[in-house]
C-alpha positions in Angstrom: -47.3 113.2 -129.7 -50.5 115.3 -128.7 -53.4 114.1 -130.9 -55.9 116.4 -131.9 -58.4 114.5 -129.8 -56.1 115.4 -126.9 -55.8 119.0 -128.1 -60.1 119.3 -127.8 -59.6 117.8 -124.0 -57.6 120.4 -122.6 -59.6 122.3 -120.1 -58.4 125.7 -120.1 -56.5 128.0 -122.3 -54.5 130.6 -120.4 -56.1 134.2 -121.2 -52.7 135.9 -121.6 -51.7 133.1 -124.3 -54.9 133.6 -126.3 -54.9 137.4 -126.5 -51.3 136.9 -128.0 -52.2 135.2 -131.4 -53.8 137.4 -133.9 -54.3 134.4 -136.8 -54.2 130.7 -135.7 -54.4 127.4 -137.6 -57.9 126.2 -138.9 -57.4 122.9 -136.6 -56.1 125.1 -133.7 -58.9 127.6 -134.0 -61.7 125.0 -134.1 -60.1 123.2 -131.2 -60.6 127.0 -129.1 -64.1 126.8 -130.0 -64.8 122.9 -129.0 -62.6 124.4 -125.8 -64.7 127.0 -124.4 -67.7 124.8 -124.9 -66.1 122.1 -122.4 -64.7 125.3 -120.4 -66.0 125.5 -116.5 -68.3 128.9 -116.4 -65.5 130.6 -114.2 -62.3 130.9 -113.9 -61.5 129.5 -110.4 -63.6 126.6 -111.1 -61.8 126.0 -114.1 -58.6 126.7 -112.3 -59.5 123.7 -109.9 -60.9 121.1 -112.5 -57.5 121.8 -114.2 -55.6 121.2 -110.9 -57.8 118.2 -110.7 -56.8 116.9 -113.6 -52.6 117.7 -113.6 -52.2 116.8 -110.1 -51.4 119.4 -107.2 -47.9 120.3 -108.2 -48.9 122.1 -111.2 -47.1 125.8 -111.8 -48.2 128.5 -113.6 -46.7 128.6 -117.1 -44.3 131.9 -117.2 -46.1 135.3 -118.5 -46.4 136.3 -122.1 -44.4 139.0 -122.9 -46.4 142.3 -123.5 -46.8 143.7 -127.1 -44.0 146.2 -127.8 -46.2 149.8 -128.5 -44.7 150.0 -132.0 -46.2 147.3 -133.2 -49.5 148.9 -132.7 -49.0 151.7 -134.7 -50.1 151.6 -138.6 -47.2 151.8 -140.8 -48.9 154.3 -143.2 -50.4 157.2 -142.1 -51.2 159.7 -145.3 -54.0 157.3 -146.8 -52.5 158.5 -150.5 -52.9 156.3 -153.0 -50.1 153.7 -153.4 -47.5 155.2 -155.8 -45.5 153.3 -158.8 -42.2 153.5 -159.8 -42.9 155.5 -162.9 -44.7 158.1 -161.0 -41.6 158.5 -158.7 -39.3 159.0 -161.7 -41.8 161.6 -162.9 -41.4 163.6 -159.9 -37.7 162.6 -159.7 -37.5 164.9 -162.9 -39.1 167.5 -162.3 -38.1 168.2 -158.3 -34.3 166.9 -158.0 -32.5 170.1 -157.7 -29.0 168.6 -159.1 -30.8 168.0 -162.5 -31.4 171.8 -162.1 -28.1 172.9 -161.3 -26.6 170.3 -164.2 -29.1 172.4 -166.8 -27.6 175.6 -165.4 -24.0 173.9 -166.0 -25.2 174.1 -169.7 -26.3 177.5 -170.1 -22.9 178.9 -168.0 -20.8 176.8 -170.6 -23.1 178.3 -173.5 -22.6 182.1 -171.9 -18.7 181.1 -172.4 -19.2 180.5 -175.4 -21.5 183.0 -176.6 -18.8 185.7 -174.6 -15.7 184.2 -176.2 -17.0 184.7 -180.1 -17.9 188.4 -179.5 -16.3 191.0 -181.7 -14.4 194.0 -179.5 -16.3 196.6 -179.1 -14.6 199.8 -180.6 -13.5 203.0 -178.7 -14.6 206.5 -179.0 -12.2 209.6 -177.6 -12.5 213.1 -177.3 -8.4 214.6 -178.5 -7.9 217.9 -177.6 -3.9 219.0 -178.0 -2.6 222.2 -176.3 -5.6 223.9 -175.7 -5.3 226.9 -173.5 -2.1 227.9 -174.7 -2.2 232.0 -174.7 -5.9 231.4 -174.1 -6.3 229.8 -177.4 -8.5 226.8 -178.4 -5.2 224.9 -178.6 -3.5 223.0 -181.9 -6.4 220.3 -182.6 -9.4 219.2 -181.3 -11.4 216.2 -182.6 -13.1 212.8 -181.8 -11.1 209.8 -182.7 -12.5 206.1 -183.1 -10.5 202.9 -182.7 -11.3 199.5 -183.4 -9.4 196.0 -182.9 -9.5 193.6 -185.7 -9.0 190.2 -184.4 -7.2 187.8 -186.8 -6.1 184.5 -187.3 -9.6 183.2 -186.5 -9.4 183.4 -182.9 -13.0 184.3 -182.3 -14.2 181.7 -184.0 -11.7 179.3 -182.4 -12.5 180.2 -179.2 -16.4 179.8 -179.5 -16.2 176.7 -180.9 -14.0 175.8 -178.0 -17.0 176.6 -175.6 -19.6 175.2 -178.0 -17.7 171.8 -177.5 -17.4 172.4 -173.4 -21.2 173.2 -173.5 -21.5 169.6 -175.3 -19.8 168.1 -172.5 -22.0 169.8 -170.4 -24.6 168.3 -171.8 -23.0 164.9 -171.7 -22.8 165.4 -167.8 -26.5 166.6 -167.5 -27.5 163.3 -169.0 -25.1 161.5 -166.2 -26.9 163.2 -163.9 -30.1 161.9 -164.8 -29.1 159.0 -164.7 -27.5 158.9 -161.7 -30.5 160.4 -159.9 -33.0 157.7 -162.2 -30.5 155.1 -161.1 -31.1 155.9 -156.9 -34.4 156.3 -157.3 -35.5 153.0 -158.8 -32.8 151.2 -156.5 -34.5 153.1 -153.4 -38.0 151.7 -154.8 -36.9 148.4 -155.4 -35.8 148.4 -152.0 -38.7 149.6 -150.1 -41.0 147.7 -152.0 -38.9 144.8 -150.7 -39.1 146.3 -147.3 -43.1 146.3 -148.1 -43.2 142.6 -148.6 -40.3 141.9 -145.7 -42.8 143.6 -143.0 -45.6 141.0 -144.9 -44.0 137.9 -144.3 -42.7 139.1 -140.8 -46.0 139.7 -140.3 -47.4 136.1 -140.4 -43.8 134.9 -139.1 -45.0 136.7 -136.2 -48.4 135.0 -135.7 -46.7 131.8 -136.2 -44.4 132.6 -133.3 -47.5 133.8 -130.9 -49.1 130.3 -132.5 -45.8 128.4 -131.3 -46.4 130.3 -127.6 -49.8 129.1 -127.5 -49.7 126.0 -128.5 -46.1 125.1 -126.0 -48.5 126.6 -123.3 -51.4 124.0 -124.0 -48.8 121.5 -124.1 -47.5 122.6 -121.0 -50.9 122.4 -119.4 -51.2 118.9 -120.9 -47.6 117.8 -119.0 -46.1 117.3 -122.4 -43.8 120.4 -122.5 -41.3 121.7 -119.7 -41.4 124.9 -118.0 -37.4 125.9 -120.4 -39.5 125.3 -123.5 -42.5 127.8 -122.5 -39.6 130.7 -122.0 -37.4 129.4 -125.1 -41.1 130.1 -127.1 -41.4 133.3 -124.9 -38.2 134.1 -126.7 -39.1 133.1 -130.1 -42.0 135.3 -129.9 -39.9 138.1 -128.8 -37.0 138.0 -131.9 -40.4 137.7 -134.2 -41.5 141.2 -132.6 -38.1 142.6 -133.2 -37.5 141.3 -136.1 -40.7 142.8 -137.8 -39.7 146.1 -135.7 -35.9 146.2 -137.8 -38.0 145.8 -140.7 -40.5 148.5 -140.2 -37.7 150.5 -139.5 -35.7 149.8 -142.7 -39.0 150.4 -144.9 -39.3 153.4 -143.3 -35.8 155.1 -143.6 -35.7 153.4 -147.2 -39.0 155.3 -148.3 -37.5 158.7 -146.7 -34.3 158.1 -148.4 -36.6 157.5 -151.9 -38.4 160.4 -151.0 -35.2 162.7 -150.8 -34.1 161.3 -154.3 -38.0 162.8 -155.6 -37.7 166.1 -153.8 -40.7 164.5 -152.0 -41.5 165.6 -148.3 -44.5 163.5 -147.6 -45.5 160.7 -144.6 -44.6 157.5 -145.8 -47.3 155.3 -148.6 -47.8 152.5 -150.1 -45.9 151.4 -153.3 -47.3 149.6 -156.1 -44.9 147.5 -158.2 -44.0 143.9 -158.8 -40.4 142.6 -157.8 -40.7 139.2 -159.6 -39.8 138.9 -162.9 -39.0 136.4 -165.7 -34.8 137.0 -165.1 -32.3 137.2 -167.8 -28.9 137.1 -167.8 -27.1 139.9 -169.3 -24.2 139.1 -171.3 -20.7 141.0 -169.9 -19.3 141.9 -173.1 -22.3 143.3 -174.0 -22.5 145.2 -171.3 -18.8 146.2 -171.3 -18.8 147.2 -175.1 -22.0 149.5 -174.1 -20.6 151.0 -171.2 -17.3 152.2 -173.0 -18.8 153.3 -175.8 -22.0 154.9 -175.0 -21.6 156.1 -171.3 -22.2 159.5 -170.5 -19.0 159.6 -168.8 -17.1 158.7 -171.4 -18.8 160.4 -174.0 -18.5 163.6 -171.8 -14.9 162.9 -171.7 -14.3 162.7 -175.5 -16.0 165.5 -176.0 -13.9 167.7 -173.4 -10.6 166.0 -175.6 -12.5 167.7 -178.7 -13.1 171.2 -176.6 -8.8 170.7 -175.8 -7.2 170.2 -179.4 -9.7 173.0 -180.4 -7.5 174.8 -177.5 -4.6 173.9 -178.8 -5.4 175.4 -182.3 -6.8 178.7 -180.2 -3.5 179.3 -178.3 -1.0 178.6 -181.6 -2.8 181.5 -183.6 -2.5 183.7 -180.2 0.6 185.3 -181.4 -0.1 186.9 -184.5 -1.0 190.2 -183.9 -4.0 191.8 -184.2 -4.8 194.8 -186.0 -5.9 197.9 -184.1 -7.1 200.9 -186.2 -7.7 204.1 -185.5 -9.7 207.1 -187.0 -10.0 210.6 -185.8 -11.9 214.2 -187.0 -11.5 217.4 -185.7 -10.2 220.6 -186.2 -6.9 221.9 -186.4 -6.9 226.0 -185.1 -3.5 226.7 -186.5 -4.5 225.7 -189.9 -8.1 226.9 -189.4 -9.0 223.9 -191.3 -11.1 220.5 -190.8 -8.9 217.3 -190.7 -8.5 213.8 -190.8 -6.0 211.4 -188.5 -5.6 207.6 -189.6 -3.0 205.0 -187.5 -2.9 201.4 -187.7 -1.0 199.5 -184.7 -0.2 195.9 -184.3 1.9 194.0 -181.7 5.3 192.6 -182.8 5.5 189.4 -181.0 9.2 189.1 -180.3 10.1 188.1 -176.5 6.3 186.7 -175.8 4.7 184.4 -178.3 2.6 182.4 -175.8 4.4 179.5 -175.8 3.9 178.9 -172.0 0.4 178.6 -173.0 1.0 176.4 -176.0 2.5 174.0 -173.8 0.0 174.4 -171.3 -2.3 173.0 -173.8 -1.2 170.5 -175.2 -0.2 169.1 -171.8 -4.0 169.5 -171.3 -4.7 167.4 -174.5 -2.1 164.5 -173.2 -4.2 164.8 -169.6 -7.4 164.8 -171.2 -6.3 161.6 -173.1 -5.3 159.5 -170.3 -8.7 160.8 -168.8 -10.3 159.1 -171.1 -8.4 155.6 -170.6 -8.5 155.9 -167.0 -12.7 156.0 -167.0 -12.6 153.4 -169.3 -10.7 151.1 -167.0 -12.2 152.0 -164.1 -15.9 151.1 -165.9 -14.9 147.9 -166.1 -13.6 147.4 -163.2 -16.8 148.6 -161.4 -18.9 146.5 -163.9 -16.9 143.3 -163.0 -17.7 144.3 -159.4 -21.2 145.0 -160.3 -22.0 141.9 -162.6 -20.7 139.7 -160.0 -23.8 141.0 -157.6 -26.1 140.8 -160.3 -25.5 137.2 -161.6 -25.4 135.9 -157.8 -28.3 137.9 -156.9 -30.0 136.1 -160.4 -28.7 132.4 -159.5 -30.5 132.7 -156.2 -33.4 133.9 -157.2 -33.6 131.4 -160.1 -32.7 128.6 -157.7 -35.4 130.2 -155.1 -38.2 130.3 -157.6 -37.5 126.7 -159.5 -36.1 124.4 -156.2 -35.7 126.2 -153.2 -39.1 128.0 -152.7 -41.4 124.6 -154.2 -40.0 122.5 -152.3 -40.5 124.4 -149.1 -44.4 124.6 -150.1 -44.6 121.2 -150.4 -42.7 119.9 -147.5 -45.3 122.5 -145.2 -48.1 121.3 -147.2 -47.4 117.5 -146.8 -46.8 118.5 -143.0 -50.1 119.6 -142.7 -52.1 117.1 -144.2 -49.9 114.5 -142.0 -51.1 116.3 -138.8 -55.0 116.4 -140.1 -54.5 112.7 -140.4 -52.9 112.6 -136.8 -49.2 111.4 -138.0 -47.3 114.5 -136.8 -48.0 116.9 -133.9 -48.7 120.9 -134.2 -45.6 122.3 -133.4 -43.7 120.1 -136.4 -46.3 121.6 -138.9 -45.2 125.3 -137.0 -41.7 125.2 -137.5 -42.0 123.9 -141.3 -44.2 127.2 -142.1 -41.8 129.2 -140.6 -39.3 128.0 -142.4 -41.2 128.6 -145.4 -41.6 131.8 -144.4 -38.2 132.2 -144.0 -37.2 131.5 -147.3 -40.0 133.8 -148.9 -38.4 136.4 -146.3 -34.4 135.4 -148.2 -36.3 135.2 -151.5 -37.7 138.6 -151.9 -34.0 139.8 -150.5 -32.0 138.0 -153.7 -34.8 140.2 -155.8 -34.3 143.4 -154.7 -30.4 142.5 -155.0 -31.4 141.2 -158.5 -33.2 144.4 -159.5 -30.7 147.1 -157.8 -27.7 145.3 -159.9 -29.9 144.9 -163.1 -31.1 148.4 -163.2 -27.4 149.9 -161.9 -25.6 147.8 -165.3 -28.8 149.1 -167.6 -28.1 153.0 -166.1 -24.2 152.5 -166.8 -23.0 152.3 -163.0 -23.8 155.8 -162.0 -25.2 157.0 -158.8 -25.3 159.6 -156.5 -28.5 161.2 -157.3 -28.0 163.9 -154.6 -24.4 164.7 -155.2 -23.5 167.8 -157.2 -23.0 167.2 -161.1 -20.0 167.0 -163.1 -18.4 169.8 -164.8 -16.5 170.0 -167.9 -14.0 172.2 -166.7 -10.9 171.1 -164.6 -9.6 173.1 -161.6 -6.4 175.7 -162.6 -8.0 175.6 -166.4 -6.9 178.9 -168.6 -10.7 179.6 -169.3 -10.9 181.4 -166.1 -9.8 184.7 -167.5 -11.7 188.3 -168.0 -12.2 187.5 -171.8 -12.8 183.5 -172.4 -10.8 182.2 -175.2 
């Protein structure tokens, strides 16, 4: 075991080795500076006082490997200040176009509506009957007016048909919200984590170029082999990429947050806190507010409403409506002013829409089995999703009370055992980094722990880029010249 006195004794400390490690141990860094003190003034001299010393089969320990260029580059660029969650979801609002086009879902639905409840508009004609006949002004010549009465209701039917669509528009713009609240809080949880990740990887890092320096002192010393200087060359190395995969993620996870915000900024700091006091949510809870307060399902209900007011609309379509008609003018023959009156209607005999009855009530049966079918499929995806969340919230429970303590205290006992010379360096090393390790795994289970919590709190919806919902099925008999 090399003793720290040992440690001060070495001679030299190989250039490349000590350019590698950004943050050493107090004991390791004051040993450097006891080091150089001993040190021979140049390098060949101390080159030959350490061949002196090891004997004159002594080898070169293998090169460092050279820092990759992307670890040099700074992770944020902008210099914005660090943004929180809630100012994401403010801008979420305000710039995600599919909450535009879910608000313009609502005003199309309320144009059917408005259309469907109109009153016909009458029609004015110019009657002029066998005029020119032995170049007379003909029989009669007048202006006659006609107007279609529409009974039964059917106006009022049909708007508050729309008026209940329009409601289920607005059922789906609130889906949308959620779904696009949903992504972006999941996206920040997630690059927050990323934040911490390239945190931790950072000082897994320097314990890895600390491993390299301290197997090459040990190596100078004749107390490590020339397999263990590369197997900490390649230690350091998976550190580098490592921290590389996770500067990566963080930044594809911030654009991808970004998208969700209408956002088209350099990635910035974020300023949130992933810990939290965790508790459980209970599944029927959960379940019995998902299938009763969902926007899906609420949308859903509300479409059923919109298709028995259908049904109502299409029984009343037979009965005729009343067209009647008024005309002035004057009659030549006569040599008089007169009147003409005619009433017409439509005798319903061969077609008394009973295609489109049927139609309609199918759409009612449809519409019903709809509503089942999202309700089973809810909890199906809720059993899916709870079993995430209440794994994710074990671990991190387990993290924070056992796992995560007792990793402290093992590295902490470590080190006071190696400033009381009863272990060596590189024992202390490998216990930090497996503390590190499990801060790495710990902040993982939290974002898993906060995507699942805030995906059961936002009723399992996402898709924050994906067109909204509408109300209105493919094939539906609304798409006609005059909505009804």
């Amino acid at each position: 075991m090399l003793r720290k006195t040992q440690r001060i004794a070495i001679g030299i400390v190989l250039g490349a080795a000590a350019g590698v490690c950004s943050a050493q141990s107090p004991a390791t860094e004051s040993m450097r500076i006891e080091t150089n003190q001993l040190a021979p003034p140049n390098n060949a001299s101390a080159s030959n006082s350490l061949r002196g010393r090891v004997g004159q089969d002594f080898t070169e320990p293998p090169p460092v490997p050279p820092v990759p260029q992307s670890l040099t580059e700074a992770m944020f660029t902008s210099g914005e200040a660090p943004l929180t969650i809630e100012a994401v979801e403010s801008l979420a609002c305000s710039r995600n176009p599919t909450l535009t086009q879910a608000q313009a879902q609502i005003q199309g639905e309320l144009g059917k509506a408005i259309q469907a409840g109109l009153v016909p508009n009458p029609t004015l004609r110019y009657v002029g009957e066998q005029w020119g006949v032995e170049n007379t002004a003909g029989e009669w010549q007048g202006v006659e007016f006609s107007q279609r009465i529409v009974t039964a209701k059917k106006l009022q039917l049909s708007r508050a048909k729309f008026l209940q669509m329009t409601r289920a528009s607005q059922w789906h713009a609130l889906e949308q919200e959620y779904q696009v609240l949903n992504d972006v809080r999941i996206s920040f949880w997630m690059t927050l984590g990323q934040q911490q990740l390239v945190a931790i990887h950072n000082e897994i890092l320097k314990n890895a170029e600390d491993a390299v320096l301290t197997a090459r002192e040990l190596y100078n010393e004749g107390q490590a082999t020339r397999a263990q200087m590369h197997e900490a060359n390649v230690t350091l190395q998976k550190a580098r990429l490592d921290l590389l995969m996770i500067r990566n993620q963080h930044r594809a996870n911030w654009y991808e947050m970004a998208s969700l915000a209408g956002m088209r900024t350099q990635p910035t700091p974020l300023d949130g806190v992933l810990e939290g006091v965790p508790s459980l949510i209970d599944f029927d809870q959960a379940l019995d507010r998902l299938t009763t307060e969902s926007p899906q399902i609420l949308a859903a209900r509300a479409k059923l409403q919109a298709d028995e007011i259908k049904v109502k609309r299409e029984t009343v379509e037979p009965i005729p409506d009343l067209v009647v008609t008024y005309g002035y003018g004057r009659n030549f023959e006569a040599g008089q002013n007169t009147h003409n009156t005619g009433l017409s209607l439509e005798v319903p005999i061969y077609d008394w829409n009973q295609g489109t009855i049927r139609q309609a009530e199918a759409d009612v049966m449809r519409q019903r089995g709809e509503i089942d079918r999202i309700e089973f499929s809810l909890q199906r995806q809720l059993a899916q999703a709870y079993q995430h969340y209440l794994t994710a919230l074990q671990n991190v429970r387990s993290y924070q009370e056992v796992i995560l303590p007792e990793s402290r205290r093992a590295y902490e006992v470590l080190l006071d055992a190696y400033k009381e010379d009863r272990v060596d360096w590189p024992t202390v090393l490998q216990s930090q980094r497996h503390l590190y390790q499990e801060q790495s795994t710990y902040v993982q289970h939290l974002v898993a722990w906060r995507s699942q919590e805030t995906l059961i709190g936002g009723f399992l919806l996402q898709g924050g880029l994906t067109p909204p919902t509408g109300p209105t099925p493919p094939g539906h008999i609304s798409a006609t010249p005059k909505p009804r």
